[in-house]
C-alpha positions as CSV (number, residue, x, y, z in Angstrom):
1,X,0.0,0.0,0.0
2,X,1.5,3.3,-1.4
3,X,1.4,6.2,1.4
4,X,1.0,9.6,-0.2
5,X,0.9,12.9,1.7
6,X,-1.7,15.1,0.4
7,X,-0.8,18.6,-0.8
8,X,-0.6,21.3,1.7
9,X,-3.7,23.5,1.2
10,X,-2.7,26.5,0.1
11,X,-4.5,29.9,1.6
12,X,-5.4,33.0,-0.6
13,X,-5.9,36.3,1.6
14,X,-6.5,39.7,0.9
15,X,-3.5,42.1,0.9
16,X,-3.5,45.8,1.1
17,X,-1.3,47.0,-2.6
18,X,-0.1,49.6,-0.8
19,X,1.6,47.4,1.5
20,X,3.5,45.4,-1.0
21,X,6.8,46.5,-1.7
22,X,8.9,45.0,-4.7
23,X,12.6,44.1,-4.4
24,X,15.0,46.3,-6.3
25,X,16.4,43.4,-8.8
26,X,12.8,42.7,-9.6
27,X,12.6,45.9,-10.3
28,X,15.3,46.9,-12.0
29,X,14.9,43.9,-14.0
30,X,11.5,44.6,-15.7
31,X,11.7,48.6,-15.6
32,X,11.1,49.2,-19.4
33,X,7.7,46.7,-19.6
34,X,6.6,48.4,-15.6
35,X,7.0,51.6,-17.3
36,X,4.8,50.4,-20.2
37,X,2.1,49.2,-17.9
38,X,2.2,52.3,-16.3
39,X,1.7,54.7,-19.0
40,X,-0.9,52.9,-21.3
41,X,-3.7,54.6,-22.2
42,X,-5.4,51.7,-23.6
43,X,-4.6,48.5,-23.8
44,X,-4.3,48.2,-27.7
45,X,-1.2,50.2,-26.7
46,X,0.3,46.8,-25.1
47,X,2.3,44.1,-26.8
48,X,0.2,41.0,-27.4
49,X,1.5,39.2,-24.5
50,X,0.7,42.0,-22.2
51,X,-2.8,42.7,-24.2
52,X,-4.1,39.2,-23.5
53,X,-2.7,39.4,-19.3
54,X,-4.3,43.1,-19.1
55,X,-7.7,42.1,-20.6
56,X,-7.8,39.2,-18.8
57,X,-7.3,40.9,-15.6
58,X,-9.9,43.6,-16.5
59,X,-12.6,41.0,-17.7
60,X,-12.6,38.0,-15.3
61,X,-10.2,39.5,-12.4
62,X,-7.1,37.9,-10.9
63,X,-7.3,33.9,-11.8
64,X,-3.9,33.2,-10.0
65,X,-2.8,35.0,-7.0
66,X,0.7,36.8,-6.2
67,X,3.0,35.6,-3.8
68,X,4.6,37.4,-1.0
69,X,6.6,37.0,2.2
70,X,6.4,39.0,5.3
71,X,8.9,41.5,5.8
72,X,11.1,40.8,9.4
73,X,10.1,43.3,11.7
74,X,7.9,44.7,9.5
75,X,3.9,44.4,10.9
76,X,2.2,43.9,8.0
77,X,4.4,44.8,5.5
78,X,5.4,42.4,2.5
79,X,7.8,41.8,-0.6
80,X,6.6,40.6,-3.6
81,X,8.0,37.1,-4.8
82,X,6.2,36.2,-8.1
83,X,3.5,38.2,-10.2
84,X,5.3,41.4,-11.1
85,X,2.8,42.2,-14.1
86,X,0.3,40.9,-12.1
87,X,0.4,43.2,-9.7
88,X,1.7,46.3,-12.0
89,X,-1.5,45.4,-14.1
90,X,-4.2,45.0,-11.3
91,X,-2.6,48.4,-9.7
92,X,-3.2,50.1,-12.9
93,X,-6.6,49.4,-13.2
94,X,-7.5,50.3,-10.3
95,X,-10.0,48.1,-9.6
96,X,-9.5,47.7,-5.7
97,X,-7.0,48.4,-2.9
98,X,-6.9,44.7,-2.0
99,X,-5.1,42.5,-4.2
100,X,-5.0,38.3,-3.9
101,X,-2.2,36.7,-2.8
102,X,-0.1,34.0,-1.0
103,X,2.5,33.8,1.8
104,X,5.9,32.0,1.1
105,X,8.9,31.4,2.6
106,X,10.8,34.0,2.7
107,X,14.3,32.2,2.0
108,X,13.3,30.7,-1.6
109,X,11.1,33.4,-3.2
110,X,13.5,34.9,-5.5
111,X,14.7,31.5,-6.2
112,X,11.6,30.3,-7.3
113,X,10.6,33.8,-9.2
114,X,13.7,33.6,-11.1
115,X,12.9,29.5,-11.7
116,X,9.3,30.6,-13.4
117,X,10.4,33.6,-15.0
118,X,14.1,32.9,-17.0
119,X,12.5,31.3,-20.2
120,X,9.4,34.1,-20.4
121,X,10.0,35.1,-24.4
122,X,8.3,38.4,-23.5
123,X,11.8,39.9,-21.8
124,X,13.3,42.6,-23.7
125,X,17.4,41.4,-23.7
126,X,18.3,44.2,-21.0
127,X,16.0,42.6,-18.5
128,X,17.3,39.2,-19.4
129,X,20.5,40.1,-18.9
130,X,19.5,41.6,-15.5
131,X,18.0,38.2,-14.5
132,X,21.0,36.0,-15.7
133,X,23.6,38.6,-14.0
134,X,22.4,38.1,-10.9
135,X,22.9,34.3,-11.2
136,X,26.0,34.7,-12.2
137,X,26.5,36.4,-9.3
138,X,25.2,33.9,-7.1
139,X,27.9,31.1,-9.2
140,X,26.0,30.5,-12.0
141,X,27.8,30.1,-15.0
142,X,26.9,31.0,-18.8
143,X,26.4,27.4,-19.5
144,X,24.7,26.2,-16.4
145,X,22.0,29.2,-17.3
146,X,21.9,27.5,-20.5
147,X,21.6,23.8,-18.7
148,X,18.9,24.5,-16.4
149,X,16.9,27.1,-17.7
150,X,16.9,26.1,-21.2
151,X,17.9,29.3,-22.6
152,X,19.6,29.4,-26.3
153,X,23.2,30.5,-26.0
154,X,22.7,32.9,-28.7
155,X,19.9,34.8,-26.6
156,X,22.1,34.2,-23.5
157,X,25.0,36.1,-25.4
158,X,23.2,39.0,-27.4
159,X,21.3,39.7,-23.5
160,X,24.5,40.4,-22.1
161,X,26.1,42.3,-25.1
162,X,22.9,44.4,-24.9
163,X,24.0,46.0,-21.7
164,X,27.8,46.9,-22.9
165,X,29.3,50.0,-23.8
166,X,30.0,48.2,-27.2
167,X,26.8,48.1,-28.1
168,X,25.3,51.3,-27.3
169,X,28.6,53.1,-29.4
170,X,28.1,50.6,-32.1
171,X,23.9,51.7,-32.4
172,X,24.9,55.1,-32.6
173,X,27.1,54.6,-35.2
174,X,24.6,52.5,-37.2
175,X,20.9,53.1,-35.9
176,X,18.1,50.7,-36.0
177,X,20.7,48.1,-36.5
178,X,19.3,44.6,-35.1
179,X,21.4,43.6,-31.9
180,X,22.2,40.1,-34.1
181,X,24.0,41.7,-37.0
182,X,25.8,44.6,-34.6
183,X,27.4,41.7,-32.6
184,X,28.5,40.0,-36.2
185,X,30.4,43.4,-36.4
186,X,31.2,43.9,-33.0
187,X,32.7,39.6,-33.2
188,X,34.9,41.3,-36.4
189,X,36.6,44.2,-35.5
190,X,37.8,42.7,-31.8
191,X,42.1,42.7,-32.1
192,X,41.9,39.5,-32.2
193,X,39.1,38.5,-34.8
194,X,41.0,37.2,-38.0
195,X,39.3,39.7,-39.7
196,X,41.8,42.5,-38.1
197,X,44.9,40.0,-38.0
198,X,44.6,40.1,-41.7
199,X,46.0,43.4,-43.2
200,X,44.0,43.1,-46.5
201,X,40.5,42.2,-44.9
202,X,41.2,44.8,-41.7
203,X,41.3,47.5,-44.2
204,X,38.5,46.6,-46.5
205,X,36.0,46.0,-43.4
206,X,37.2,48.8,-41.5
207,X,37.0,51.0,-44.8
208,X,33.2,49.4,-45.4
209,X,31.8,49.7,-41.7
210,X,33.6,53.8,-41.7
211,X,31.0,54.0,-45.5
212,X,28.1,52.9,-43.3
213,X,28.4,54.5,-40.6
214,X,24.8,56.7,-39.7
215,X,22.8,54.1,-41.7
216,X,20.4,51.4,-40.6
217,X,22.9,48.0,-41.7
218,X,20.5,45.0,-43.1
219,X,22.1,41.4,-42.0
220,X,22.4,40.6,-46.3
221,X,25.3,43.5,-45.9
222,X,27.2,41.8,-43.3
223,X,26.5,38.4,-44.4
224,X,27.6,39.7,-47.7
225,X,30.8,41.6,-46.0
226,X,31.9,38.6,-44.0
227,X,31.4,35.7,-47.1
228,X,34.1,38.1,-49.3
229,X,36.6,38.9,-46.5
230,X,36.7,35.3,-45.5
231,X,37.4,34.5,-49.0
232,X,40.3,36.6,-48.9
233,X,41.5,35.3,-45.7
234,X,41.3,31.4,-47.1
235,X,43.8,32.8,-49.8
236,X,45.8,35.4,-48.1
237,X,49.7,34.0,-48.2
238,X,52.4,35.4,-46.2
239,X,55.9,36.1,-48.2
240,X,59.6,35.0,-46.5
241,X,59.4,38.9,-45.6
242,X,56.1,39.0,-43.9
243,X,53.9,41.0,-46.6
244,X,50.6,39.7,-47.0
245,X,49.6,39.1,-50.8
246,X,46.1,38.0,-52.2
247,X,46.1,35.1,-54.1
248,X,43.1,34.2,-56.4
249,X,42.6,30.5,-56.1
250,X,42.8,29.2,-59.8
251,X,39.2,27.2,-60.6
252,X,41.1,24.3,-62.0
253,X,42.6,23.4,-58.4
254,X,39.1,23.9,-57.0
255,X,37.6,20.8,-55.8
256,X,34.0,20.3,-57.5
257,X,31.3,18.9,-54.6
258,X,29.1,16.6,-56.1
259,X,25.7,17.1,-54.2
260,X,23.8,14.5,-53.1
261,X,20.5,14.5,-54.8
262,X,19.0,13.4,-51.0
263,X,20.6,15.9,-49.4
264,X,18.3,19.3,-49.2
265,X,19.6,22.3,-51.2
266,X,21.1,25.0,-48.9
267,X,19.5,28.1,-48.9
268,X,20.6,31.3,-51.5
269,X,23.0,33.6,-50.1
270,X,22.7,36.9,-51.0
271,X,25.6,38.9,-51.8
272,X,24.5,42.1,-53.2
273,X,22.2,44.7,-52.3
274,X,21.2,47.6,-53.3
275,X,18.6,50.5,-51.9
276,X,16.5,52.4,-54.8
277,X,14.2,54.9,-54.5
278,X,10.3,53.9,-54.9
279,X,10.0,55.6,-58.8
280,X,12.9,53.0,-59.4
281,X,11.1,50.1,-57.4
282,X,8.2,50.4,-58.6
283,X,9.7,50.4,-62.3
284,X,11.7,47.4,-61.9
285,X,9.1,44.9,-61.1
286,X,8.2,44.0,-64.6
287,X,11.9,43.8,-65.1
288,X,12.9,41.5,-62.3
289,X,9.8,39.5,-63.6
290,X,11.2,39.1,-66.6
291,X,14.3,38.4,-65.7
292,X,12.9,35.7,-63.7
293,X,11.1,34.2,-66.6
294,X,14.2,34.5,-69.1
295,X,17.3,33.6,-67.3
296,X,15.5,31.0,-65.3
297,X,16.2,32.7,-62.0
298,X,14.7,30.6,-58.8
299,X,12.3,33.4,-56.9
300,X,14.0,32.9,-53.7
301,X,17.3,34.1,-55.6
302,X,15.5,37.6,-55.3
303,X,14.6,39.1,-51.8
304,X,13.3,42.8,-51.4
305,X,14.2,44.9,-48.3
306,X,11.6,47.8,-47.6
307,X,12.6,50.5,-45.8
308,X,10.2,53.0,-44.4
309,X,11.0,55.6,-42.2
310,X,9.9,56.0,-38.8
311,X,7.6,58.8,-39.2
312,X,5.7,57.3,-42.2
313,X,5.7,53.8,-40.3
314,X,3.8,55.6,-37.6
315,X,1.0,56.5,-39.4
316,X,1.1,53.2,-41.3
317,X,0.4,51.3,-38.1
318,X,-1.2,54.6,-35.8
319,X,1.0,54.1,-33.1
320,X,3.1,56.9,-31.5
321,X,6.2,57.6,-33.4
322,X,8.5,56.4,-30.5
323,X,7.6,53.4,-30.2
324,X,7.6,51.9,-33.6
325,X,9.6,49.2,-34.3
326,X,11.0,47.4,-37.5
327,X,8.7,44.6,-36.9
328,X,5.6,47.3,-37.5
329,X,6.8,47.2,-41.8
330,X,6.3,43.6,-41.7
331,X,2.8,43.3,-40.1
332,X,1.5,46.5,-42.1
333,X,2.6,44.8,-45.4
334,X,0.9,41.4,-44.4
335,X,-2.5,43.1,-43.4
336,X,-4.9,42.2,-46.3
């Protein structure tokens, strides 16, 4: 006979809001969505996740309570454990000055906040680099964050480059950048990068970011940048008197792959852009289409980037100019 202890009931009492204080970290941590919360007018103003946990809230009230812990010495007075936006979002509405809640331990809150809150997709990369900071602190390690939390490495990294001096000299030199392609460029121009080892490449990349510089970069750029410098790298030689020269491989000595037909073909890489004004655009359809038809040409071997300016974005999408974003020019153009 199997002897199983029945879960501990768990009580749900009444809380004052004004009696709730929240820990600096947590704080700290989730500043730029509080501030969010705080300032909508209306809730179409909200991302989608915090649409659907605002109207929620607002229609059927708080379906799962916050958790505190009593303050030492403190009366009556408690921390907040777990339900930030819960709490930000119920304060806003104003609905009452008693909020739902449970009473922890006070010695694994954060532990367990931090537990239910590492993966949430919804943290811009400066508040997930707040959260995995202060593990590190407490001996986490880049890879254990990555081991128990289930967190890609990549987002691990770009949270943490997010918060550097690099990065915030690197989007002023080239704004609206995404944080992916400005570590690319930040990963090529460290001393010790083979990019900047190699005399030929350090000059042409150098020369090529200094061109850029005050314009928005698209990823094809860098990819494109990267795929020719390493070229150059593969077939830089080094003379008995140190002087780098470039030597163009000669086709005959190049090895032909023959694919395998079950193998899946790798995707097009694009290697030249170019930005044209919307008369020109707008002309060149009928000539890319025919080029298409004539020469053959795959339709993925063609991509188009649209670029629209903030302002005109803005009223695209009738949101505040501030906070557009580049993801705005792709849900405008897929609206039917």
């Amino acid at each position: 006979m199997l002897n199983a202890t029945p879960p501990k009931t768990i009580e749900v009492i009444q809380i004052t809001i004004n009696s709730i204080s929240i820990p600096p970290i947590l704080q700290q941590a989730r500043a730029q969505t509080l501030s969010t919360i705080e300032n909508a007018k209306n809730i179409e103003d909200l991302d989608s996740n915090l649409s659907i946990l605002y109207k929620a809230i607002k229609d059927y009230g708080l379906y799962e309570p916050i958790k505190v812990y009593r303050k030492k010495g403190k009366g009556t007075s408690y921390e907040l454990a777990e339900g930030l936006l819960r709490l930000a979002i119920y304060k806003n509405l104003k609905t009452s000055t008693h909020i739902p809640a449970v009473v922890v331990d006070q010695d694994d809150a954060l532990h367990r906040a931090f537990i239910g809150n590492m993966a949430r997709e919804d943290y811009s990369l400066p508040e997930l680099a707040a959260w995995i900071n202060h593990l590190i602190s407490n001996g986490e390690t880049e890879n254990s964050i990555f081991t128990k939390f289930h967190i890609p490495r990549t987002r691990i990294t770009h949270a943490l480059f997010s918060i550097t001096q690099e990065y915030e000299d690197l989007l002023r030199k080239y704004p609206e950048t995404s944080i992916t392609t400005l570590k690319r460029i930040q990963t090529a121009i460290a001393s010790d990068s083979a990019y900047m080892q190699n005399p030929i490449t350090r000059n042409t990349l150098l020369t090529t970011l200094k061109n850029l510089e005050d314009h928005t970069i698209p990823k094809s750029i860098i990819d494109s940048l990267m795929e020719d410098t390493k070229k150059v790298i593969d077939s830089t030689v080094l003379s008995e008197d140190g002087h780098a020269t470039y030597a163009r491989p000669d086709p005959s000595s190049v090895s032909t792959k023959i694919s395998d037909p079950k193998e899946a073909p790798e995707p097009p890489v694009f290697y030249r852009e170019a930005t044209v004004t919307m008369d020109t655009f707008i002309s060149s359809v009928a000539k890319i289409e025919e080029a298409i038809k004539k020469y053959n040409i795959a339709q993925d071997d063609i991509k188009v980037t649209i670029q629209i300016t903030k302002q005109a974005t803005a009223k695209l999408v009738n949101k505040e100019e501030q906070s557009v974003r580049n993801y705005d020019i792709e849900k405008w153009l897929n609206e039917k």
